[in-house]
Each structure stands twice: as C-alpha cells, then as structure tokens.
N, C-alpha and C positions, 0 to 999 in steps of 0.2 A: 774027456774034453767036451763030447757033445751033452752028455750028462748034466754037466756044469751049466751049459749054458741053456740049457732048456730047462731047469728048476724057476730059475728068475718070470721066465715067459709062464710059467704056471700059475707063480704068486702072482701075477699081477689080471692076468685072465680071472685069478678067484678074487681077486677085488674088485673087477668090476662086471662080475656077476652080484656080488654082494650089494653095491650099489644099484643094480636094476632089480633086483630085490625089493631092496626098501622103497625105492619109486613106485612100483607098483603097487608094493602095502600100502603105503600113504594114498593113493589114486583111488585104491578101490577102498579105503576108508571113506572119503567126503564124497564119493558119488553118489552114493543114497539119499544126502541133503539138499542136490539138484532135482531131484523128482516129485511130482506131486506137491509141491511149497512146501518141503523140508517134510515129506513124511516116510521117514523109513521104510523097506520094504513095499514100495508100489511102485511101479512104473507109468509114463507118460512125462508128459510136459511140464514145466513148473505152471505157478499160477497166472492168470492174465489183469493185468491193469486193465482197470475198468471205470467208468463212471457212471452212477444211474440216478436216477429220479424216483420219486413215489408218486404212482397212481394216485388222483383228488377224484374225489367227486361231488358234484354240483350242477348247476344250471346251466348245459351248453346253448347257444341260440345260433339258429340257422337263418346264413345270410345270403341272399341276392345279390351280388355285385355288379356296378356298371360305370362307363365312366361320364361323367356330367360336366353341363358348364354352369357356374353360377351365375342366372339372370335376375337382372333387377326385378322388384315389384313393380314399378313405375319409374320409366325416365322421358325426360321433359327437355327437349331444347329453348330453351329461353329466349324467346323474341320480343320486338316491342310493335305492338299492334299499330300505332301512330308514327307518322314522319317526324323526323324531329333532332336534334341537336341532344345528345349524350354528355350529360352535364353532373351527372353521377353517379360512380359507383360505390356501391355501400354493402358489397360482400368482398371477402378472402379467398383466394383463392382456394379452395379442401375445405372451405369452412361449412360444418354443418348445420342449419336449419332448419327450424321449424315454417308450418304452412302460416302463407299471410306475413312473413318476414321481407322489408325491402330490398331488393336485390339492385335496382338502378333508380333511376331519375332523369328523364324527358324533359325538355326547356315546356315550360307549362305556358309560356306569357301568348303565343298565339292563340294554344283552345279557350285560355281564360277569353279573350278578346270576343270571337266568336262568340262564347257565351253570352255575354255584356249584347251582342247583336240582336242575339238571339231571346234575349229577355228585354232588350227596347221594343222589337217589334211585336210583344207580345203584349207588351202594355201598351201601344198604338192599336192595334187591332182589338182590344179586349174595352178600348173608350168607344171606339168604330162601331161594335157591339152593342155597349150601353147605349149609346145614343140613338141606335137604330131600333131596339126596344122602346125606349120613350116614344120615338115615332109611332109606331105598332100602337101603343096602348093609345095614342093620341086619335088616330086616322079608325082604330074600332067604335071609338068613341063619338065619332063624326058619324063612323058610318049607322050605328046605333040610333041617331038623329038623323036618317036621312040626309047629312049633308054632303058625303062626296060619294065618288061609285063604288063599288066594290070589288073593280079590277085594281082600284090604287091601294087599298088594304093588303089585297092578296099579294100585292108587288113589293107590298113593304115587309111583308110575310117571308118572303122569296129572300127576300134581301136580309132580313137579321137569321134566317136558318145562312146563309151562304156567308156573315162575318162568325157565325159561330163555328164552322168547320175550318175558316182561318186561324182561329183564335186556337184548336185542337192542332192544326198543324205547327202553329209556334210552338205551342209545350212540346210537341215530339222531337222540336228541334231544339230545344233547350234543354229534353233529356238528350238528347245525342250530343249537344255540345258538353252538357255535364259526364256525359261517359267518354267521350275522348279525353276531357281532363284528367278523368280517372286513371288513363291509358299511360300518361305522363309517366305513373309511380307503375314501378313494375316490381309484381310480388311474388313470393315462391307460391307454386299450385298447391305443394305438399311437402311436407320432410323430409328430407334427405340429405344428400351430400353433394357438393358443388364441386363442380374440376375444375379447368383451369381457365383464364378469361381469352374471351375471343376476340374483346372489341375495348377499344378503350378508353378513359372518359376524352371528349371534345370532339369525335367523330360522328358525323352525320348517319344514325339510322335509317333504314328504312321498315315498313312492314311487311316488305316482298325478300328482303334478305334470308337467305337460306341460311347459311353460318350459324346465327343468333348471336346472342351475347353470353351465354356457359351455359353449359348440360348441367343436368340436374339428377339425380339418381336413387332414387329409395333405396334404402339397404339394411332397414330394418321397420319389418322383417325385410327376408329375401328370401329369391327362390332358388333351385337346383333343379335344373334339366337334364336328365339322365333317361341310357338307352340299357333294356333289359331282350334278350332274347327272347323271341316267341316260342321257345320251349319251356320258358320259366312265367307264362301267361298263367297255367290253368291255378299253379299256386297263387300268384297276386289276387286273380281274381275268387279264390276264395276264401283272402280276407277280405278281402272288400265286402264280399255279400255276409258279410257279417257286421260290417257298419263300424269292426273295432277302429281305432285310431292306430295305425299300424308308424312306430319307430324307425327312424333313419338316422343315420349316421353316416357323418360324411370327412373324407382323409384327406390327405395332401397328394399331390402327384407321388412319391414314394410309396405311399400306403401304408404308413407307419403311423404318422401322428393324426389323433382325431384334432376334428380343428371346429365342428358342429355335433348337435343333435337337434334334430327335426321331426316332423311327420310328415305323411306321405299324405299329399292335397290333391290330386289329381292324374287321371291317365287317357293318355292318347285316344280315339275312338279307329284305329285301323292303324295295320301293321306296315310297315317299309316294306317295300318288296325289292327295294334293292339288297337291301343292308339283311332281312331277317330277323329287323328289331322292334319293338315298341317303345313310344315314348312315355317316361312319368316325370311328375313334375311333384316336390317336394319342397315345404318351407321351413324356415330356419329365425328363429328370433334376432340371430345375429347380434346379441347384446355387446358382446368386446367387436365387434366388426369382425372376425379374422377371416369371412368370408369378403370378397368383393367382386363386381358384377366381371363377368369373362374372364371367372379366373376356371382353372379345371383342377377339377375334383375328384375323387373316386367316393361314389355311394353307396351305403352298403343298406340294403332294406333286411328288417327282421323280418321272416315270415313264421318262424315257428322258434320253441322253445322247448328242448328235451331236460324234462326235471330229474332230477338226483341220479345223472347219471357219470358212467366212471370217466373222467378223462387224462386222455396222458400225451406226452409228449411224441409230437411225429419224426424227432431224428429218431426215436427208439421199433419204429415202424421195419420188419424188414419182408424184401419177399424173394420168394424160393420156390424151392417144391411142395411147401404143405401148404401154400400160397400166403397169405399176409398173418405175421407171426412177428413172436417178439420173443426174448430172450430173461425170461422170468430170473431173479435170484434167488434161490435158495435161503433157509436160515445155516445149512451147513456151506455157504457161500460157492455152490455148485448152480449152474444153469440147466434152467430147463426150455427148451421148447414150446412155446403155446400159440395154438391158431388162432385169431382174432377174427369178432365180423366188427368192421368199420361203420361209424356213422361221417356224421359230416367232420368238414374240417375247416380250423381257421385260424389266421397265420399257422403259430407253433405247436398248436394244440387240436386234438383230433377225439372226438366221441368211440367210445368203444361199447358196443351195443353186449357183446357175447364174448364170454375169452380170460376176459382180467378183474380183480376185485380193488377196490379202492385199498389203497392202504399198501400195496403188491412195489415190490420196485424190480424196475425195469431199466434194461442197459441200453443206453441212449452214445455212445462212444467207447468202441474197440469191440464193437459187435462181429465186424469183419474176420476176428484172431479165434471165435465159439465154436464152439461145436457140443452138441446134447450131454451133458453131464461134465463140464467144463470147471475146472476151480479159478476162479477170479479173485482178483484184490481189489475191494469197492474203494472207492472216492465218490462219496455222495455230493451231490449239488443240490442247493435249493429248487426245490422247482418252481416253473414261473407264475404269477397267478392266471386263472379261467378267466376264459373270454368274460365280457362283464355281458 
C-alpha cells in the first residue's frame, strides 16, 4: 500500500527536476550574450549609450566680457531759440533725418517786422551820414580858404565819424533781426532719429522751455559703454599700445544672439573704486539699427587669438582625480581616460592647449555611466561650429 503510493510522488518529483534542468540550460545558454555587448566569454557590463563629438581645430579668439549700455553719439533736445507761436510741424514721430532737415516752424510775421525797422532806420541813418560828409568836404574847403574856423570843421568831423558808428549799429541790428527770422525754421543739428513729439502745433513757445519740442538722437554710428574688471586692465592695455583696431562684439541681454560688430574707441583714464571696474567705450556702425541708445548689451572685446588650435566641446569636459579629463573613444569603441590643459573658453566651446588631437572624438553625454576601458555604443552628433 505505501509502495503504491509513493511511486506516483517519485514520478512527479522526477519531472520536475527535469524541468529545472532545462531552465537552467537555457539560462546559462544566453547569459554570455549579456556581457561585454554580446561577446562570449568575458565578463563585465554590457556596452554604454553614448554620444560624442569630434575634436576641430581652428582659430579660437579670447574674449573680455562686460556688461554695457548702448549710448547715443549725440542727442539733442530740440528747442526753439525765439518766442513765438508754433505754426508747424514738419517731422514724424521715429522719423529719421538727416542734418539741416525742418523739424518745425515759428510764426515768422513779427521778426519779419522788426527786420523792415530795422532796415528803415538804416537807410535814415546812412542819408544822416551822406549828408554830413558833403558837409565835411564843404566846411574843409572853406576852411582851406580861410573862411570859417577850425573848431567848426573838427565839429563836423566829430559829427560824420558819430552818424557813421550809427549807421554800423543798424546793420548789427539787421543782422540780429535777420537771425532771429532764421530762428523761426528750426532744423535738425545732425542725423539721427526723432522720438516722440512734445509740443504741438498752435502752442506758444518759448526759448526758456526746458521740455523742447522732440529729442533727437544719433544712432548711427553709436556708441557702447561697457564695464571691464581691473584685473583684465594689463591685457586691454596691451593692445592698445600697439595702435591695432581691436574687435567688439556685442549680444543681447541673454547672450546668445550677436546683434553688432564694432571697435573699441576709447577707455576711461581711472579705475571705480567702488565697483573694481574701468570704463571703455566702443562704436558700432549700427547700419540695421538693431542697437538703440539705453538699451543693455553684453560686450565682448577680442583681445587675443590662438591659431590652429584643437577645440572641443565643454559638456565633454570632466573633473576628477587626474583633474580636468575627458573620455577619449577608441577605434575599438572602448574609452580611454585623458588629462587635458585647458585654454579659454566660450559659450560651448573650450581651447585645449595639451591632451587631445583634432580629429579625436570625445564623449559629451553618459560620461557619468565610464569608467577607463569602458565599451560604449556611439551616437555621433554634428559638432557645433568654432567660435567665429
């Protein structure tokens, strides 16, 4: 009886060892395929995702950065020198002009007036004159002949130099009547660009009014006033003493997009001692306008230029224990380890003076997963272009 029943409990104990059998064959079949990226016989990890870049090389340029506000070359409030009644304007609001272009119009009919006075009295005085000559030439003539004295000559002497310094003060006030008529038209100083109006036509001016009638503004060129640490003094100043025309370029508040290119005009004679900064002042063609005056900029001064050298990407930059290194690929798609000496750097891109050769690729993402002899699966990316 117990015979019996203990045969059945054996077959089925031997099936399913049989079945943990085969699981286990099967299991330690495809394990070998998980190691090393499917290579038989080795052990470690499989391969790591990766993505890398190729080392360029070319002209890095090393830049000064600071941040600036864009000042006009010249701005101009626009007033009107004469009292007077505001009878036209003859600019747009943003409208750009050139120098010597009408911007308004002053009631002209009083300086005209004056004028007309002021040239009656001149041809009164200037007959005043003639006449008193005739006299003169008349009374030397007598006095020639002994017939009158010679204090009445001298008297009439007296008397035609005194209608002749009358006759100089009319003209002076004929040209001052004719320049306040001039005052009437009011013109732009220089070229630029107009804001927005302040006064408007049929209102009484004055020439004491602070306001004016519109700002005026050059903006091309223009300038950029930008602050540079006086630790970055000794470089500026030796390009300067070199007389080159030293490059600027200048960004938007992000620092992404160039929005100019300039040269550097001018630098401050003495440092802030609040700040620890100097001032330079740089200009800009400004041809599309896309600079305009108080706007803020970041400026970027070239001071040097490293030729044919390697550059790479700075996500691929890391640092450790053999201090700044990067993560070479192999051709048998294993990494290596390599210390780097760094030059400068800008945005995305970093000079590498010692370490890497052009042409090399380097792992710029999943660098974290490495370690020195590492099997990777590349995903190349273009790399971006060098700084210009």
């Amino acid at each position: 009886m117990n015979s019996r029943r203990s045969k059945p409990l054996l077959i089925g104990l031997a099936v399913l060892l049989s079945i943990a059998s085969a699981y286990l064959f099967k299991s330690y079949k495809v394990q070998p395929q998980l190691h090393d990226g499917g290579k038989p016989g080795k052990s470690g990890l499989s391969a790591v995702a990766v993505v890398a870049e190729i080392a360029l090389q070319g002209d890095f340029p090393t830049y000064l950065s600071g941040l600036g506000t864009v000042t006009a070359l010249n701005t101009a409030t626009i007033r009107s020198r004469v009292d007077g009644e505001l009878i036209r304007v003859a600019f747009r609001e943003g409208q750009t002009v050139r120098a010597g272009d009408l911007l308004a119009e002053i009631d002209p009919r009083p300086f005209q007036a004056q004028l007309m006075q002021a040239e009656g009295q001149l041809l009164r005085d200037e007959a005043l004159l003639k006449n008193a000559r005739i006299d003169l030439e008349r009374y030397q003539t007598l006095l020639e002949q002994d017939s009158i004295a010679a204090q009445q000559t001298a008297t009439q002497e007296a008397l035609v130099r005194q209608y002749r310094g009358i006759v100089e003060t009319d003209r002076g006030l004929i040209a001052d009547a004719r320049l306040q008529l001039a005052y009437t038209r009011i013109t732009a100083p220089f070229a630029g660009r107009l804001g927005l109006r302040l006064v408007d036509q049929g209102n009484i001016v004055q020439a004491s009014d602070v306001t004016g009638l519109v700002v005026l503004t050059q903006i091309q060129p223009i300038t950029v006033v930008f602050t540079l640490p006086e630790t970055d003094l000794p470089a500026v100043m030796k390009r300067l003493r070199t007389g080159e025309s030293r490059p600027i370029e200048a960004y938007d508040r992000s620092d992404r997009i160039r929005l100019a290119r300039g040269k550097l005009l001018a630098m401050d004679n003495q440092i802030d001692t609040t700040t620890g900064t100097i001032k330079l002042k740089a200009q800009f063609d400004n041809e599309d306008q896309s600079l305009f005056p108080n706007q803020f900029v970041n400026a970027r001064l070239v001071v040097d230029t490293l030729h044919d050298v390697t550059i790479a990407p700075t996500a691929a930059i890391q640092r450790g224990t053999p201090g700044t290194f990067v993560y070479v690929v192999n051709e048998d798609k294993t990494v290596s380890v390599r210390p780097l000496k760094l030059g400068p750097t800008e945005a995305e891109k970093v000079a590498v003076l010692e370490g890497l050769e052009p042409g090399e690729q380097v792992v710029v993402d999943g660098a974290d997963r490495l370690r020195e002899g590492a099997t990777v699966d590349i995903t190349t990316r273009e790399p971006a272009a060098p700084a210009p």
